[in-house]
N, C-alpha and C positions, 0 to 999 in steps of 0.2 A: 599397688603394683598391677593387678586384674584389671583396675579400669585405665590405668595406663595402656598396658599392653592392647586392650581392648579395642581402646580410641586411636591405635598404632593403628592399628589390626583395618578398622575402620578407615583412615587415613588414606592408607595403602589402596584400600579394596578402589574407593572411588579415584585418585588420581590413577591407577591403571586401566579404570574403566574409562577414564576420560584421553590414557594416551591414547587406549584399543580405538575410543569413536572416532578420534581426529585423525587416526590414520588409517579408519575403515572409510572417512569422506574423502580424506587425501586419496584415496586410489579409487574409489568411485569419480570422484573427480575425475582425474589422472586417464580413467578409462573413458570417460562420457567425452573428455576431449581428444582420446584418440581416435574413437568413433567418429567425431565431427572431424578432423583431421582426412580418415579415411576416405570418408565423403566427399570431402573435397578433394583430394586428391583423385577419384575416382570419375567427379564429373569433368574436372579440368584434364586427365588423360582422354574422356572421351571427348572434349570437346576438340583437345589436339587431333585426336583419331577422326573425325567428322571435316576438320578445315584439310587437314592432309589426304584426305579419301576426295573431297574433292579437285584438290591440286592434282592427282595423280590421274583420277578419272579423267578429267578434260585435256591433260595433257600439256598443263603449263610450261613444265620443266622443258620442255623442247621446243618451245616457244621463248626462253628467256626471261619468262617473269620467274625474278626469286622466291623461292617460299617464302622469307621472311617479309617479306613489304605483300602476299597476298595475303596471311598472317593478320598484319594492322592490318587491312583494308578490310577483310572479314569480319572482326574485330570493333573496327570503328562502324561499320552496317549495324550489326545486332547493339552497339548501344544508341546509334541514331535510332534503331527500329524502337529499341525500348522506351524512347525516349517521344515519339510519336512526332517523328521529324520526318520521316519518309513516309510514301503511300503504304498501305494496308497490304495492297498488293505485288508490291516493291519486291524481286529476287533477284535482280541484277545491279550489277556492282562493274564502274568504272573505275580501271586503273590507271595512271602515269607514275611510271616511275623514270623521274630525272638524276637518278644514278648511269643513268645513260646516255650515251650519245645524239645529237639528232637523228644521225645516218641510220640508228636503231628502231627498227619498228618497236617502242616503246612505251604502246596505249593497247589495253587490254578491256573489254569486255566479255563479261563470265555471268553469265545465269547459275545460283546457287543451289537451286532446286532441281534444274534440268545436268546440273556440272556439267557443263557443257561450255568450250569457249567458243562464241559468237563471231567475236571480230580481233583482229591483231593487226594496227597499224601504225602508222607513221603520227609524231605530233609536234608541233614545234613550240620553243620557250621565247620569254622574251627578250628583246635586245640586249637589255639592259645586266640581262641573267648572266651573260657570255656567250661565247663564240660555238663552238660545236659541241660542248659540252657546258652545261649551264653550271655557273658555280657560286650565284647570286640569287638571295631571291628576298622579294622587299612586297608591301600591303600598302606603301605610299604612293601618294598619287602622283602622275607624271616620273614615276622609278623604269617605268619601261621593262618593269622586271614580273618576273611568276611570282605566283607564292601559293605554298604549300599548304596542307592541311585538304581537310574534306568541304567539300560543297556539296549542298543540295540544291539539285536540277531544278527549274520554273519551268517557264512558258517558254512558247515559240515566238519567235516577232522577224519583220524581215525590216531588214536596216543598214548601212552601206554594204556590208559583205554579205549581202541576201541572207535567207533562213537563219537564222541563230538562235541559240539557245541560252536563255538567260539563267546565273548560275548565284547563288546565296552559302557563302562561305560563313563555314558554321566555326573556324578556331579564331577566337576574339587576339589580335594582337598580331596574327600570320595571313589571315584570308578575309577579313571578314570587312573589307572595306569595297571588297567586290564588286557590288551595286555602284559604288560611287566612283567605281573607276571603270566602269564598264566591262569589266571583266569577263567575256562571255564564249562559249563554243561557237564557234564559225568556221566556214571553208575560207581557204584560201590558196592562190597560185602556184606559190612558193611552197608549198609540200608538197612536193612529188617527188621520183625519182631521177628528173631530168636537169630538180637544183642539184641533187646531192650530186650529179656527176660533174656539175657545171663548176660550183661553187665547194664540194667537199662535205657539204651539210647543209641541211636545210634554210630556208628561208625563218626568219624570227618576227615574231609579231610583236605590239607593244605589252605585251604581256597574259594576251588570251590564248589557252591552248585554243590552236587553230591546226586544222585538219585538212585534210585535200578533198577536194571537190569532189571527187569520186566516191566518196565513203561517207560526206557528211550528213548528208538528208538520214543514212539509213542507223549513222549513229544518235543524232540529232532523235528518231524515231522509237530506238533503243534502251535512252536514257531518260529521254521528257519525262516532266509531270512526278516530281518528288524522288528521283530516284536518288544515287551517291554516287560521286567521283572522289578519286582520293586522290591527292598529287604528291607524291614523297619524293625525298630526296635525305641523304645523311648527312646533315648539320647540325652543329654543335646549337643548343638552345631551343629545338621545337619541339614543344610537348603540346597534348590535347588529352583533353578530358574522356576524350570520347575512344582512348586508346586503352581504357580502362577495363582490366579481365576481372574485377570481380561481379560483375553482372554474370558470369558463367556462374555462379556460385546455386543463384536461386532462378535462373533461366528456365523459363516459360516456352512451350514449344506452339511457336506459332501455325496457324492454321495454314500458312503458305508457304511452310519451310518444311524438309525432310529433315533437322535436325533432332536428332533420338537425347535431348536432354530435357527433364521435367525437375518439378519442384520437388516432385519427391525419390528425385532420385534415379538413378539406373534399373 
């Protein structure tokens, strides 16, 4: 009966030493992933607090760029940056957003380091896209249409519409046939504001944002040589790889960015 109770006794001791350790890892656990939890919560709040500190500094919201489309556009920068797609010394960041009208000065340029906006103006879509509000947009060739997603800026070349800027559409399936369609920044006539009063909206090009004369050489100037344009609009089916936030996660603070996030943290 003694070695009975014994080997009870015995029994007992180790399976409750063995609930105590699996639930002394369970909450080590439990705690090591609220920790990781917190951290990421913490860089991704400061990363919101850093894209918003610049929207508010340069003074977008009074301009009409939405937070949300400068949001991706900031966003799709730091993964082209990460990604060794843009110059070294790359801080500026072109926008279109064709949730807008033509009549809408609806092209932005923002220096991310200086937050500062540069330029605000007029841009036009392609024929193909619609009438004064585009609501088409196609990567085929001969579509006469825009198409969305980010490019990366080239070179300069001059060729029928003088100076132009040759553009390398980085979403495979949305942009990225760019090259082969010639897809590229140039001035043109027909953005001013003497269509919009003639015609009600601007002049449409066959699918190149094109700019008015007056402003192209200095955007042209602005943006060359590896920089980012982002073209958005809200359609059902565009995703990009490059819209992706978990790169805030272990974000590297570049030597040309005021962004306050590091690997190790806050």
């Amino acid at each position: 009966m003694k070695r009975r109770f014994w080997l009870a006794i015995t029994l007992l001791v180790i399976l409750t030493s063995a609930i105590l350790s699996s639930r002394s890892a369970t909450v080590k656990k439990a705690v090591v992933l609220t920790k990781k939890e917190a951290k990421a919560n913490a860089v991704t709040s400061a990363y919101a607090g850093y894209v918003s500190d610049i929207y508010q500094t340069a003074g977008l919201k009074t301009t009409g760029l939405d937070y949300p489309v400068f949001q991706k556009a900031v966003t799709g920068y730091y993964n082209l940056k990460q990604n060794r797609k843009l110059a070294t010394s790359s801080s500026v960041v072109a926008i279109v957003d064709f949730n807008k009208a033509s009549t809408q000065k609806r092209m932005w340029i923002v220096d991310l380091v200086k937050k500062q906006l540069l330029l605000n103006t007029w841009v036009a879509h392609g024929q193909g896209s619609g009438g004064d509000m585009p609501t088409q947009f196609s990567d085929r060739n001969e579509s006469h249409q825009s198409s969305l997603g980010f490019y990366v800026t080239d070179d300069v070349y001059y060729g029928k519409h003088g100076r132009s800027l040759r553009l390398d559409g980085m979403d495979s399936g949305f942009n990225s046939h760019a090259r082969s369609r010639a897809v590229v920044l140039h001035a043109a006539d027909y953005v001013c504001e003497n269509t919009i009063k003639q015609l009600g909206r601007l002049g449409r090009s066959f699918g190149c944002p094109a700019v008015s004369p007056e402003v192209s050489n200095k955007i042209i100037d602005l943006i060359k040589g590896k920089n980012m344009l982002y073209v958005n609009a809200d359609v059902n089916g565009y995703t990009s790889k490059y819209l992706n936030e978990n790169f805030v996660a272990d974000f590297a603070n570049p030597a040309d960015s005021s962004m306050a996030i590091t690997k190790a943290g806050l």
